[in-house]
C-alpha positions in Angstrom: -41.3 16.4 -133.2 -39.2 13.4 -134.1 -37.4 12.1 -137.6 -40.8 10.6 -138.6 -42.2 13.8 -138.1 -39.8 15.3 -140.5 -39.9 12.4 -143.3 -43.7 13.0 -143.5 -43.5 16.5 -143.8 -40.6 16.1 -146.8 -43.0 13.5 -148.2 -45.8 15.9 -147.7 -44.2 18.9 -149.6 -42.8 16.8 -152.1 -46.3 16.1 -153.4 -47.4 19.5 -152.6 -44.7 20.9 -154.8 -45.6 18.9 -158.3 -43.6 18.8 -161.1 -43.8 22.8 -162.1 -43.6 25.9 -159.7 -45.2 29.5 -160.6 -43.0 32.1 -158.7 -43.9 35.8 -158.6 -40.7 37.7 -159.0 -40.1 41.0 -157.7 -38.0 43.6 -159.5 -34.2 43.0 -157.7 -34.7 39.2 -158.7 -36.0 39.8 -162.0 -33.1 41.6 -162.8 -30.8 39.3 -161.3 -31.9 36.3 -163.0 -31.6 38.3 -166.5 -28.3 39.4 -165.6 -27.0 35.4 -165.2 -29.3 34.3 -167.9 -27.1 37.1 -170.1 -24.0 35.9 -168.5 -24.3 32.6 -168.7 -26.5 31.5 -171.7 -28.4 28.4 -170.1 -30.5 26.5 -172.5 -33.7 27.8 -170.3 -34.5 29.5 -167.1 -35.4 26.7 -165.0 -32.0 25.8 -165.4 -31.2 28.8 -163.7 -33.7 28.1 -160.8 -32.8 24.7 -160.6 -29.1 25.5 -160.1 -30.0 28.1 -157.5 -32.1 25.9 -155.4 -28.9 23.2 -155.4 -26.7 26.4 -154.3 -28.5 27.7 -151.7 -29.7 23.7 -150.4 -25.5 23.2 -150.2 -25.0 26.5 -148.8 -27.6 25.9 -146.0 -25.8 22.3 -145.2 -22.2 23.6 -145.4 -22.9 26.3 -143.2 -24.9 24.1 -140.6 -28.1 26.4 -140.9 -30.4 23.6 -142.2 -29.1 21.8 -139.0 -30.2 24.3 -137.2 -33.4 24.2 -137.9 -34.5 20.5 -138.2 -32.6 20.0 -134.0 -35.2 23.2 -133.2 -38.1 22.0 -135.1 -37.5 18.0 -135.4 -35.3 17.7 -133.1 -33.1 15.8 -135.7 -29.7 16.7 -138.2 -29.7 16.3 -141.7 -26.9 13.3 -141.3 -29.9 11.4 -138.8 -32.6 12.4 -141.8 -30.1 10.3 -144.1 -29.4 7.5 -142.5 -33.0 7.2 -141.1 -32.3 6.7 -137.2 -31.4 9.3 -134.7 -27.4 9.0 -132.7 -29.4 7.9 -130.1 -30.7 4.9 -132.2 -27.2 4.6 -134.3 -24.8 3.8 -130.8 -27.3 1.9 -129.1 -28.0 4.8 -126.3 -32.0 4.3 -126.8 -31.9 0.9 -125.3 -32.4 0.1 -121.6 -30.1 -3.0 -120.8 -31.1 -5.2 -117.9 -28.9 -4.3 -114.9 -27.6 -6.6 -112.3 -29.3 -6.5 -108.9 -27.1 -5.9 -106.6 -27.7 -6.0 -102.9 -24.8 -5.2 -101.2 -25.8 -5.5 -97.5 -22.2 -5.0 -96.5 -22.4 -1.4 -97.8 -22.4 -0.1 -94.1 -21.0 -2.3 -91.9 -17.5 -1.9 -89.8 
C-alpha cells in the first residue's frame, strides 16, 4: 500500500464517520467516564470523548505506535502523511539520474 493508499482510506472514514457517533459502553467505561464527568464538570459528555480521542491520537504519535502501523500497513509515517510525499520523494532518492557511459577499455590492460 502506498501514501495514496492511506489518504483515501482517511478520506474514506472521514465520511464514514459523520458528524455524530453512537458508542455502546460497557460497564468499566461507563464508570470511568462518570467518574471524570464528576471530577471534572465538562459542559457535556462529548467533551469528554472528544478530549479522549485527542489523548489517545497524541499518545499513539508520541509513543511511535501510529508509526508503526501506517510503515506495516502503508508503508508510510505519519510525518510522510503530512507533508504528502514519502523520504524517498522528499531527498530526491525516487529519481533515476542519467549516468555517464563509461567505457573504460583500459580497465585490463598492463
Amino acid at each position: 500500500m502506498s501514501l495514496d493508499d492511506l489518504q483515501d482510506d482517511v478520506e474514506g472514514e472521514y465520511s464514514a464517520l459523520g458528524e455524530e457517533l453512537s458508542v455502546e459502553l460497557d460497564g468499566e467505561t461507563r464508570n470511568e467516564l462518570a467518574l471524570l464527568e464528576a471530577a471534572l464538570d465538562p459542559e457535556d459528555t462529548d467533551d469528554l470523548v472528544r478530549r479522549a480521542v485527542h489523548m489517545l491520537f497524541q499518545r499513539t504519535v508520541d509513543t511511535g505506535n501510529l508509526d508503526f502501523h501506517l510503515r506495516s500497513g502503508y508503508d508510510v509515517t505519519y510525518d510522510e502523511y503530512l507533508s504528502g510525499m514519502t523520504y524517498d520523494e522528499m531527498t530526491g532518492g525516487g529519481q533515476s539520474f542519467p549516468q555517464q557511459q563509461q567505457k573504460d577499455d583500459r580497465r585490463y590492460q598492463f
